[in-house]
N, CA, C and O atoms as a Tripos MOL2 file, in Angstrom:
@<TRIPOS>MOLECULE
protein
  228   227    57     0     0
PROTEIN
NO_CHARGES

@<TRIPOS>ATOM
      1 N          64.3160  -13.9720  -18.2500 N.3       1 UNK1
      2 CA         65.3310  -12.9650  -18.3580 C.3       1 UNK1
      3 C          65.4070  -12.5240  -19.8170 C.2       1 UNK1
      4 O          65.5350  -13.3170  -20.7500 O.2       1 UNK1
      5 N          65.2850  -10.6860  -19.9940 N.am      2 UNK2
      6 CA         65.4420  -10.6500  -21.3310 C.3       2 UNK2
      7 C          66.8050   -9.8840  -22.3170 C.2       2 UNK2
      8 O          66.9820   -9.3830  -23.4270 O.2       2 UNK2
      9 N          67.5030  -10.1740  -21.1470 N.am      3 UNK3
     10 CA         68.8420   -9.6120  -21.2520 C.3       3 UNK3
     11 C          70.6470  -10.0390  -20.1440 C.2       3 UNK3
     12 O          70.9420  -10.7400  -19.1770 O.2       3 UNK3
     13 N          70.9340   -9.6600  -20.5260 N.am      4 UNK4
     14 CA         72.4370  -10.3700  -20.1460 C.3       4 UNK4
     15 C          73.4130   -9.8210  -20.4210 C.2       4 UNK4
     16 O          73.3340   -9.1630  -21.4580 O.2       4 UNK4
     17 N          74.6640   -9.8020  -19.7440 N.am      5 UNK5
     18 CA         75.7480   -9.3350  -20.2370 C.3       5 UNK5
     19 C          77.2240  -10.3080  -19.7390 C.2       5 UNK5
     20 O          77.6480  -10.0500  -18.6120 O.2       5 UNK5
     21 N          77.8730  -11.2400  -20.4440 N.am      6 UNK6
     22 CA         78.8480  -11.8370  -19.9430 C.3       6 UNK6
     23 C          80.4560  -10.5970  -19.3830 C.2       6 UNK6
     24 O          80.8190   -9.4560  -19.6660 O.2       6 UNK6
     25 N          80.9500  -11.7200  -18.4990 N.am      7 UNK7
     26 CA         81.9290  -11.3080  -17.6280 C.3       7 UNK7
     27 C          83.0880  -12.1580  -18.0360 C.2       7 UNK7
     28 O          83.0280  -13.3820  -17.9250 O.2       7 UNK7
     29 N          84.4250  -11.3780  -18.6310 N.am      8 UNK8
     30 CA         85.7720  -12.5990  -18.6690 C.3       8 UNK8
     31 C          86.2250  -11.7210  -17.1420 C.2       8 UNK8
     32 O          86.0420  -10.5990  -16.6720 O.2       8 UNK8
     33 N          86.7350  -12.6640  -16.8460 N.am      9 UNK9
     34 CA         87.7020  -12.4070  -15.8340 C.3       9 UNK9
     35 C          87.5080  -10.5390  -15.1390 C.2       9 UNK9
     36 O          88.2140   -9.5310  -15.1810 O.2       9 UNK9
     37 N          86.0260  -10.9220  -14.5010 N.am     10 UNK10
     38 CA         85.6890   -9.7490  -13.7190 C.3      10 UNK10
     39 C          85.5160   -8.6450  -14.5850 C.2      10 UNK10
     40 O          85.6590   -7.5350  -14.0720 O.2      10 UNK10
     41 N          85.2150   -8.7150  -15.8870 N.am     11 UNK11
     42 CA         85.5270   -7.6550  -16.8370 C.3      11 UNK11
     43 C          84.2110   -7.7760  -17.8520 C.2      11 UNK11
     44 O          83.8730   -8.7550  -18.5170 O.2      11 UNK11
     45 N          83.4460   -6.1970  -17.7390 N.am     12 UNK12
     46 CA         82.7310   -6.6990  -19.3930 C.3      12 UNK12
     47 C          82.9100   -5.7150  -20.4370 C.2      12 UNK12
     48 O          82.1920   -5.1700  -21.2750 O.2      12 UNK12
     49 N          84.0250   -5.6840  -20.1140 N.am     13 UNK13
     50 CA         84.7760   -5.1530  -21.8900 C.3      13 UNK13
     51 C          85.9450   -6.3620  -21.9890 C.2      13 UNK13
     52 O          86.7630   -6.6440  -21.1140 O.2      13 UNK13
     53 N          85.7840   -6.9930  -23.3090 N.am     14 UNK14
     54 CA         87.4520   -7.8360  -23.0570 C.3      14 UNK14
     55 C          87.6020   -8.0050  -24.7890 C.2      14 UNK14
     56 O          86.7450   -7.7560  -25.6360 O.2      14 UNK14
     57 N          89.0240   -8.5260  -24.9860 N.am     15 UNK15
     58 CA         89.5420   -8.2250  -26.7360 C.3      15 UNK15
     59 C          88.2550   -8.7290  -27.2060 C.2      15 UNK15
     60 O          87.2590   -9.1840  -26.6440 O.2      15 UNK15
     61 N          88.6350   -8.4740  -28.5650 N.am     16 UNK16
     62 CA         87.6950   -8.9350  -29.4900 C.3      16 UNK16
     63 C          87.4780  -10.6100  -29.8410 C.2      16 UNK16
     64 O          86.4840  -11.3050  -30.0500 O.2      16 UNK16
     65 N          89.1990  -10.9140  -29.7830 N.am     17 UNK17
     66 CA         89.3810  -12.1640  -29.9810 C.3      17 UNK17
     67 C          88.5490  -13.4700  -29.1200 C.2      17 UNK17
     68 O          88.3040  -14.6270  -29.4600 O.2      17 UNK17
     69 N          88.1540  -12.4480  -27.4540 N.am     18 UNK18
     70 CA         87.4440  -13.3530  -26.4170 C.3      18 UNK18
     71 C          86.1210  -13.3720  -27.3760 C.2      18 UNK18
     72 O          85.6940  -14.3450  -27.9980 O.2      18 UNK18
     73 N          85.6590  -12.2440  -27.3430 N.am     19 UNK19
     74 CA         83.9160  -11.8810  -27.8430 C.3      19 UNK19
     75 C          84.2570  -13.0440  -29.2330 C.2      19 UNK19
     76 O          84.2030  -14.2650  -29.0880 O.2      19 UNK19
     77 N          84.4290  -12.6980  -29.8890 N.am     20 UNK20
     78 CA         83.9390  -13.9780  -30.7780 C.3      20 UNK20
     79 C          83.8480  -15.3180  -30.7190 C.2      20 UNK20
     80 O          82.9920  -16.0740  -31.1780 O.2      20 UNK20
     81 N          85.2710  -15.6220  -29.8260 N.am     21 UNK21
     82 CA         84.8610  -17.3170  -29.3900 C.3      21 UNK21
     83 C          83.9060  -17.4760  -28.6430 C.2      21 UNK21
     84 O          83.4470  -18.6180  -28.6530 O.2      21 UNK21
     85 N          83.1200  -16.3010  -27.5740 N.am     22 UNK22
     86 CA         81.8870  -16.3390  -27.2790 C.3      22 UNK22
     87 C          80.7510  -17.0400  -28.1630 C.2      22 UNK22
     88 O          80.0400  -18.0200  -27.9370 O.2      22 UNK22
     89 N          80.8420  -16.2230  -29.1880 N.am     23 UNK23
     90 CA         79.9140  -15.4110  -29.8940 C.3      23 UNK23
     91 C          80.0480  -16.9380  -30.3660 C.2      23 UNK23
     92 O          79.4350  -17.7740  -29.7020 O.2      23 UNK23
     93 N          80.6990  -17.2990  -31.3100 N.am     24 UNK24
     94 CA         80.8180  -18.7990  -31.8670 C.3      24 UNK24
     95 C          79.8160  -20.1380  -30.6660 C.2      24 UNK24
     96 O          78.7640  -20.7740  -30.7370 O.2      24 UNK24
     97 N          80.8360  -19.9940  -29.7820 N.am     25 UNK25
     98 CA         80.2180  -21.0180  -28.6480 C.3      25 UNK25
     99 C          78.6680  -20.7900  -28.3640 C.2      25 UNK25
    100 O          77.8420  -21.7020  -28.3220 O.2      25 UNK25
    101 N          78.4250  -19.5840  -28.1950 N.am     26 UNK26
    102 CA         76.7660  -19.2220  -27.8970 C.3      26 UNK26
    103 C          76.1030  -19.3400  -29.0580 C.2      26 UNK26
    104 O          74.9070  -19.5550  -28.8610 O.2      26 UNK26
    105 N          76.4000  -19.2850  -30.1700 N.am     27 UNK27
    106 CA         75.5390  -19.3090  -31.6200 C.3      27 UNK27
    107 C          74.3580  -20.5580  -31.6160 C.2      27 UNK27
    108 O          73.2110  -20.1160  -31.6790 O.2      27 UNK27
    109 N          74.4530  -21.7630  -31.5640 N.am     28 UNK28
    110 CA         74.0650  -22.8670  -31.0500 C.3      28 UNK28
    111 C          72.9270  -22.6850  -30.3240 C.2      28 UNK28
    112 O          71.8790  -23.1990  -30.7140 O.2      28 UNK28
    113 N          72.9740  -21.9450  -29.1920 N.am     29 UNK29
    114 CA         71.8890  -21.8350  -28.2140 C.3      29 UNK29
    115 C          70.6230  -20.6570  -28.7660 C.2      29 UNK29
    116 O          69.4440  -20.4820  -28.4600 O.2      29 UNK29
    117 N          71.8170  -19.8340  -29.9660 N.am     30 UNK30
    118 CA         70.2620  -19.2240  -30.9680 C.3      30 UNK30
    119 C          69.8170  -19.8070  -31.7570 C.2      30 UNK30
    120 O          68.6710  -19.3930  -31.9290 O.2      30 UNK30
    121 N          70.0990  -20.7770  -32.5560 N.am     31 UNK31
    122 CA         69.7860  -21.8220  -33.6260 C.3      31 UNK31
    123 C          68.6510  -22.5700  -32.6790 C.2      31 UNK31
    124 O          67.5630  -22.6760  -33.2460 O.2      31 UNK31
    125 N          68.6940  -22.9360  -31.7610 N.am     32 UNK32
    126 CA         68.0450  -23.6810  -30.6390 C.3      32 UNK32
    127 C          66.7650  -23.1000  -30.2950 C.2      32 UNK32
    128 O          65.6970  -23.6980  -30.4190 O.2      32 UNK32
    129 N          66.9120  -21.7770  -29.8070 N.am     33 UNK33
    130 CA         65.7270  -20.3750  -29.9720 C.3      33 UNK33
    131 C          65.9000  -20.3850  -28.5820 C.2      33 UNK33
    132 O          65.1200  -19.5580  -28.1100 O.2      33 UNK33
    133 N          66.5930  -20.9630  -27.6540 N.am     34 UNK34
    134 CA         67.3410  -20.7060  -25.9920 C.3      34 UNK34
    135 C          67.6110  -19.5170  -25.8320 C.2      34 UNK34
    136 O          67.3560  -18.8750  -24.8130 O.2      34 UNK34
    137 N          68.3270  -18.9710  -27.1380 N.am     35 UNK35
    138 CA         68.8980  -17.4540  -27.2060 C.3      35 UNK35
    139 C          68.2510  -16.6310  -28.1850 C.2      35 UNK35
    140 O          68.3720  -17.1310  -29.3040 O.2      35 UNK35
    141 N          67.6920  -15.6960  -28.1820 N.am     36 UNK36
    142 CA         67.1640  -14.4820  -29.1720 C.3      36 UNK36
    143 C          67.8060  -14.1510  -30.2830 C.2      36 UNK36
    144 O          67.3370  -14.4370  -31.3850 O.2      36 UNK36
    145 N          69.0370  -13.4610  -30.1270 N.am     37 UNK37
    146 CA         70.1280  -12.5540  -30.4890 C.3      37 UNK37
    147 C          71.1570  -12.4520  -29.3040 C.2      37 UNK37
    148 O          70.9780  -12.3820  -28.0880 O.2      37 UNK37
    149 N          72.3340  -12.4700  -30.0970 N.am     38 UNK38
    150 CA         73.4410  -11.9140  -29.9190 C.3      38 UNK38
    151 C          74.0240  -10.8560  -30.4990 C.2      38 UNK38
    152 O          74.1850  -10.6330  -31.6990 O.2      38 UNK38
    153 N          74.4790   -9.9080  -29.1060 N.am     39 UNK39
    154 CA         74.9290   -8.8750  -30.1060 C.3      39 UNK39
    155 C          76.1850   -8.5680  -29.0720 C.2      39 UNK39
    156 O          76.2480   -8.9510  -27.9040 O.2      39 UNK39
    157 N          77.0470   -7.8800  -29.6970 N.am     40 UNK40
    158 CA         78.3600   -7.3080  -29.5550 C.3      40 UNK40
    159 C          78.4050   -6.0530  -29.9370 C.2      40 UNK40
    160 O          77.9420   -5.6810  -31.0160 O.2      40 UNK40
    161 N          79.1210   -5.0670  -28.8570 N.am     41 UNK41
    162 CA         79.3490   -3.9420  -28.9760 C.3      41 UNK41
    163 C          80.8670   -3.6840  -29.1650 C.2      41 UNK41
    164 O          81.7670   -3.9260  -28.3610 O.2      41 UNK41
    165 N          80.9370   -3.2450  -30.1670 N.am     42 UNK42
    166 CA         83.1690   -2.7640  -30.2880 C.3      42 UNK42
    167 C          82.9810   -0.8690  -29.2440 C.2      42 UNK42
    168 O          82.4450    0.1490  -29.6830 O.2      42 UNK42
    169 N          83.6280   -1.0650  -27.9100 N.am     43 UNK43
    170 CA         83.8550    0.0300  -27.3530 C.3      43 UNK43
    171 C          84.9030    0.8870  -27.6930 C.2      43 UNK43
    172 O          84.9510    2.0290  -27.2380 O.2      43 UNK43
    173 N          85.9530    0.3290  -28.6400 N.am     44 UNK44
    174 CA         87.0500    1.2220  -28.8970 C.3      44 UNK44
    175 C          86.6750    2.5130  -29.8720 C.2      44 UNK44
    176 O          86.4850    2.5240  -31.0880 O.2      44 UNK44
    177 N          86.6490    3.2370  -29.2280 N.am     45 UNK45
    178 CA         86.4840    4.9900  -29.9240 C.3      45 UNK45
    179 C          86.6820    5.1610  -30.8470 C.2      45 UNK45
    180 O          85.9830    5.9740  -31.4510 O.2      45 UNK45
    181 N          88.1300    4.2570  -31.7300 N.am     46 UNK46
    182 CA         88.6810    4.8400  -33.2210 C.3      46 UNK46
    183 C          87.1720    4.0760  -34.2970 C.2      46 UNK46
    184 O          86.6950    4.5800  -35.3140 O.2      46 UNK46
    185 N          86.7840    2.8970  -33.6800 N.am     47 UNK47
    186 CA         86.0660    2.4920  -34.3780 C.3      47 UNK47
    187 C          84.7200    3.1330  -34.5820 C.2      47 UNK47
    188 O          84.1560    3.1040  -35.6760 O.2      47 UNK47
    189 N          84.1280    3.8080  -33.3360 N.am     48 UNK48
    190 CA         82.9900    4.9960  -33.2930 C.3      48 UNK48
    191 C          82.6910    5.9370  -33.2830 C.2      48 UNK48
    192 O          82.6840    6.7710  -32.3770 O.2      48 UNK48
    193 N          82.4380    5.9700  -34.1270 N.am     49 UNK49
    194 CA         82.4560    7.9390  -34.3740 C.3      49 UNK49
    195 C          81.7990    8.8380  -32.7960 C.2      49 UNK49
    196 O          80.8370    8.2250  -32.3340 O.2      49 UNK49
    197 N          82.0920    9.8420  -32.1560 N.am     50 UNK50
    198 CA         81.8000   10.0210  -30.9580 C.3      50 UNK50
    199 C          81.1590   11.2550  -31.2250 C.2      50 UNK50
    200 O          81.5400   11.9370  -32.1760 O.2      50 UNK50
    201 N          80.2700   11.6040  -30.5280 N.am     51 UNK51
    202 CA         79.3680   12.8920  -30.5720 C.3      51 UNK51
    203 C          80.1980   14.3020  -30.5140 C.2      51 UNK51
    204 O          80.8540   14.3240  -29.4720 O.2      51 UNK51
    205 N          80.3790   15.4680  -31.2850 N.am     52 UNK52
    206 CA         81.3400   16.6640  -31.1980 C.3      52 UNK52
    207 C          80.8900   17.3910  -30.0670 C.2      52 UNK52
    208 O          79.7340   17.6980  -29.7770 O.2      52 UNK52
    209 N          82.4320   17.7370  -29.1840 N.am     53 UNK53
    210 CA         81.8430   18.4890  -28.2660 C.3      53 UNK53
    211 C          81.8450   19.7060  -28.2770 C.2      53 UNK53
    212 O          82.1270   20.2350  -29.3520 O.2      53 UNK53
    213 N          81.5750   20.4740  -27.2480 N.am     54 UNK54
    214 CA         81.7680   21.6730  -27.6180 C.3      54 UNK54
    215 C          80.5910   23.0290  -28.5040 C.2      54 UNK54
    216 O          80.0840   22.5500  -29.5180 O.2      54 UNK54
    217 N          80.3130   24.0050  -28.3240 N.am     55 UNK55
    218 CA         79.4760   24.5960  -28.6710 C.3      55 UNK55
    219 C          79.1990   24.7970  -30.2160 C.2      55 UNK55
    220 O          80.2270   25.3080  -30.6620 O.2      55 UNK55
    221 N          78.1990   24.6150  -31.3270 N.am     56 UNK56
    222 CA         78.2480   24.0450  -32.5540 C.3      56 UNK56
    223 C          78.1420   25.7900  -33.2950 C.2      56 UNK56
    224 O          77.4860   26.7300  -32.8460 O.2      56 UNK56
    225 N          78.9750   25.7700  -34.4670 N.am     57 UNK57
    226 CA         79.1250   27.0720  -34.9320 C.3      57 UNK57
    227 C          77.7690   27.2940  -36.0590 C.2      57 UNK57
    228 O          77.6240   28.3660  -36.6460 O.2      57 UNK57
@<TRIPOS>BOND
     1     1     2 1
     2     2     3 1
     3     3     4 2
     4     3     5 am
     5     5     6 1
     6     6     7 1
     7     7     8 2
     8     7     9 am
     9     9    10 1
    10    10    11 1
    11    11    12 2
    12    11    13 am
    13    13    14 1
    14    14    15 1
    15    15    16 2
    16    15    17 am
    17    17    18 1
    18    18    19 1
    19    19    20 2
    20    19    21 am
    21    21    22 1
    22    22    23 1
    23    23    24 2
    24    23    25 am
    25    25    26 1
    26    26    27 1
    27    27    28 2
    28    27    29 am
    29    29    30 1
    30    30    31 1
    31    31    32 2
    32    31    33 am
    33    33    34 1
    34    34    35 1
    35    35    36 2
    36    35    37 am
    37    37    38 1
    38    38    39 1
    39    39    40 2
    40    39    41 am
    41    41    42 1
    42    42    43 1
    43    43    44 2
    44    43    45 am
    45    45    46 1
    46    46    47 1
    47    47    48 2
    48    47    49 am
    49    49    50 1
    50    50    51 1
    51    51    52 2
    52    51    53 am
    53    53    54 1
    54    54    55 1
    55    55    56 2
    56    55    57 am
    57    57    58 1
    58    58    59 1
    59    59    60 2
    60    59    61 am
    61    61    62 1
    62    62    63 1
    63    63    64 2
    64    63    65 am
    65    65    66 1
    66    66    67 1
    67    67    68 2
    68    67    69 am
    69    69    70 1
    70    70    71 1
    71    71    72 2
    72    71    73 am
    73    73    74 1
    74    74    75 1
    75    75    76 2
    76    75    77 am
    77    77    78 1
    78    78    79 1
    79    79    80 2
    80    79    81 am
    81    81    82 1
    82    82    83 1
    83    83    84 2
    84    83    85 am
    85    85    86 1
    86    86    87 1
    87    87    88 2
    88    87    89 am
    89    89    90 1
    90    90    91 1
    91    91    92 2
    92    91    93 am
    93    93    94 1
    94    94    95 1
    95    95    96 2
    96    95    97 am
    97    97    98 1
    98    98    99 1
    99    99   100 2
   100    99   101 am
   101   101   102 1
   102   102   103 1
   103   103   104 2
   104   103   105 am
   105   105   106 1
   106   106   107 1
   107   107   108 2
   108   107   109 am
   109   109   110 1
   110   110   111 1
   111   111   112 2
   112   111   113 am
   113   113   114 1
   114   114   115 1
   115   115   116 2
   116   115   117 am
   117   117   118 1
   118   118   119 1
   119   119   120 2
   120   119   121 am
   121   121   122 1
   122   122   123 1
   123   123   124 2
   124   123   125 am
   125   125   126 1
   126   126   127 1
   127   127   128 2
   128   127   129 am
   129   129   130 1
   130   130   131 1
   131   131   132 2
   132   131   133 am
   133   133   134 1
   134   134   135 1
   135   135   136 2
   136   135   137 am
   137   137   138 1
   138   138   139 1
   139   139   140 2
   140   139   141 am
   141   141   142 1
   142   142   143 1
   143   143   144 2
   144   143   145 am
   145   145   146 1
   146   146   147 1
   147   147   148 2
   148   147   149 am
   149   149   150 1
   150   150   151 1
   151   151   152 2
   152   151   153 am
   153   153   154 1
   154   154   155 1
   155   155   156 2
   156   155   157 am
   157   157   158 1
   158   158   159 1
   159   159   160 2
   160   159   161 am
   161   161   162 1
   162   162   163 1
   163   163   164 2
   164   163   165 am
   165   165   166 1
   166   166   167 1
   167   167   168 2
   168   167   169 am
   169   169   170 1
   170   170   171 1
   171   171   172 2
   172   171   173 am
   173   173   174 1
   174   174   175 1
   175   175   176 2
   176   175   177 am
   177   177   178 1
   178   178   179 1
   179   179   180 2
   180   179   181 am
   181   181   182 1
   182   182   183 1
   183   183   184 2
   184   183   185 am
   185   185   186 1
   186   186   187 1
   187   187   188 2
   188   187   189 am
   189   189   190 1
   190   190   191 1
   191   191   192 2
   192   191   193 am
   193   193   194 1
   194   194   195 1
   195   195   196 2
   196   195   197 am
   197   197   198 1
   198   198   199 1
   199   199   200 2
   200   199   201 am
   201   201   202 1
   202   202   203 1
   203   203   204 2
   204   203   205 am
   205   205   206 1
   206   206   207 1
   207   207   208 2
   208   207   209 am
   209   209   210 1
   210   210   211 1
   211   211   212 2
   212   211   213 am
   213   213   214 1
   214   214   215 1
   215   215   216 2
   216   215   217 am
   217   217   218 1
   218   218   219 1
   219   219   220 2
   220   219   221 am
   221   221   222 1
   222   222   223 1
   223   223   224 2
   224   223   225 am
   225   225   226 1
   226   226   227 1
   227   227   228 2
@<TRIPOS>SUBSTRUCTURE
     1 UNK1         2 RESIDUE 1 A UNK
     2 UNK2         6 RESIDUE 1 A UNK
     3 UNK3        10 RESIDUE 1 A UNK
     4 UNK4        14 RESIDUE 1 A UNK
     5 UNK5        18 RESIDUE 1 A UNK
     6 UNK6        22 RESIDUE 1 A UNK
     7 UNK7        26 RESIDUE 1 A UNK
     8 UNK8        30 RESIDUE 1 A UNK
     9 UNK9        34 RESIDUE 1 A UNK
    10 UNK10       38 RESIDUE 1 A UNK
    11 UNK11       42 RESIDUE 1 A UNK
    12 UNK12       46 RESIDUE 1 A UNK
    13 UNK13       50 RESIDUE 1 A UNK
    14 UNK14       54 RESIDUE 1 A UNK
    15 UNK15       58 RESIDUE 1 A UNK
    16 UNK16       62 RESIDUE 1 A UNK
    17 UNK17       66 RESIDUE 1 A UNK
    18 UNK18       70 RESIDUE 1 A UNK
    19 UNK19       74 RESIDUE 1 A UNK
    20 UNK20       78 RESIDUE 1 A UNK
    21 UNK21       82 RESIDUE 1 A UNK
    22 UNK22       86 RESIDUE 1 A UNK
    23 UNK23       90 RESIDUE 1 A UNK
    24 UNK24       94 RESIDUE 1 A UNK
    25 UNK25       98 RESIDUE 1 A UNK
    26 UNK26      102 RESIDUE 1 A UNK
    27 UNK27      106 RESIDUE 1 A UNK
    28 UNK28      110 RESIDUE 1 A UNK
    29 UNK29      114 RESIDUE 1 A UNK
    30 UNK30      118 RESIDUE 1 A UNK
    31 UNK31      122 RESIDUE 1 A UNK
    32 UNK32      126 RESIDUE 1 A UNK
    33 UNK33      130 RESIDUE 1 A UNK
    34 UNK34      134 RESIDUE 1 A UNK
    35 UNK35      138 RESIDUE 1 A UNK
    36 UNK36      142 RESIDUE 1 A UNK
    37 UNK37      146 RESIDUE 1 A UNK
    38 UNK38      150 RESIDUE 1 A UNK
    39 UNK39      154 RESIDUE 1 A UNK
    40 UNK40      158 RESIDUE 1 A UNK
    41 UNK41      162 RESIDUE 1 A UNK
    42 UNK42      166 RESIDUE 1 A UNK
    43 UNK43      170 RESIDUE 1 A UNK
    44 UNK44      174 RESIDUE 1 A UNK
    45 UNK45      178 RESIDUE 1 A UNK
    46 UNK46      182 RESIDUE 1 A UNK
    47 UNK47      186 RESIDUE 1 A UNK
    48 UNK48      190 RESIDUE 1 A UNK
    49 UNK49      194 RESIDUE 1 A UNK
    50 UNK50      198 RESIDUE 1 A UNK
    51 UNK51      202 RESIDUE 1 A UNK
    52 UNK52      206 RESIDUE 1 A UNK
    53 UNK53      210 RESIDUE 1 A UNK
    54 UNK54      214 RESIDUE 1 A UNK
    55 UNK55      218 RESIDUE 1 A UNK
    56 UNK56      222 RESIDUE 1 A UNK
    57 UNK57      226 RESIDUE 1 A UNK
């Protein structure tokens, strides 16, 4: 398998605060070479700049 995506509670968007104690707990299993990379995506909008819509002048 060369990819994955965890689930909290039926959910795969959840706070940030979950994703890092992930991220902590799984670290281990990359040190190990079990795991590749870890990566985390922040979905909240204010933090990403979003593509302009609308017809460009």
């Amino acid at each position: 398998m060369k990819s994955f995506a965890l689930y909290v509670d039926d959910r795969e968007i959840y706070a940030k605060e979950i994703a890092d104690a992930l991220e902590a707990d799984l670290q281990p299993l990359t040190t190990s070479g079990l795991i590749t990379r870890i990566s985390k995506y922040d979905t909240n909008p204010a933090n990403n700049p979003q593509p302009r819509q609308g017809p460009r002048d």
